[in-house]
N, C-alpha and C positions, 0 to 999 in steps of 0.2 A: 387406478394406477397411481404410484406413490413414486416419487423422486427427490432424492435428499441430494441439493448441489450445497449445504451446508461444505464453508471454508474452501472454494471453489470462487475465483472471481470473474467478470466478465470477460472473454463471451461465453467463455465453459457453460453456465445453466443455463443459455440459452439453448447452447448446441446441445446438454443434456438432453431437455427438454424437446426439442427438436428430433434426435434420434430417436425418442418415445414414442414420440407420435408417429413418427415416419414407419418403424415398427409394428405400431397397433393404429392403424388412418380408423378404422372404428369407433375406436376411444371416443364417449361421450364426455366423458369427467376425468379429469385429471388432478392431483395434488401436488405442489412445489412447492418444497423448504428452502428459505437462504437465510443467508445471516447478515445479507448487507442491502441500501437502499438502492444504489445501481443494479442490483440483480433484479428486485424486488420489482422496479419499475419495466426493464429490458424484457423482464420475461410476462411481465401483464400485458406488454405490448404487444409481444409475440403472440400468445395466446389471443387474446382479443383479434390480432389481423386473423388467426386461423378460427374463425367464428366460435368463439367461448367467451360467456359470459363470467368475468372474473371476479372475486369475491375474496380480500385480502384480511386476514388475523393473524395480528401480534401478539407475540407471544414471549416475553421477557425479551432476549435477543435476533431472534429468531420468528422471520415473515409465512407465514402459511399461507398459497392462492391456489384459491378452488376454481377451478376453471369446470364449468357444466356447460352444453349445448342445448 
């Protein structure tokens, strides 16, 4: 599952992010795009409390985190 909170600032990619998973609680692996470093942090956090191991790349402007179980 892929979620683009690009131009979106906190707490929106969280709550994105959040609705995703609350939607699919299965989801082993999830992907999150942002473009700022308080999303980038907020939502590693997030993920990490819901047991995912995070895995962050930069990518000119824009943070990619892989979150896997």
């Amino acid at each position: 599952m892929r979620i683009d909170t690009c131009g979106t600032s906190c707490p929106q990619p969280v709550l994105m992010t959040k609705k995703a998973l609350d939607s699919n609680p299965a989801a082993d692996k999830i992907e999150v795009l942002t473009d700022n470093n308080t999303s980038k942090t907020n939502v590693k956090k997030y993920l990490s409390s819901n047991g995912f191991n995070v895995e962050i790349e930069e990518d000119d402007d824009t943070f990619v985190l892989r979150g896997t179980k």
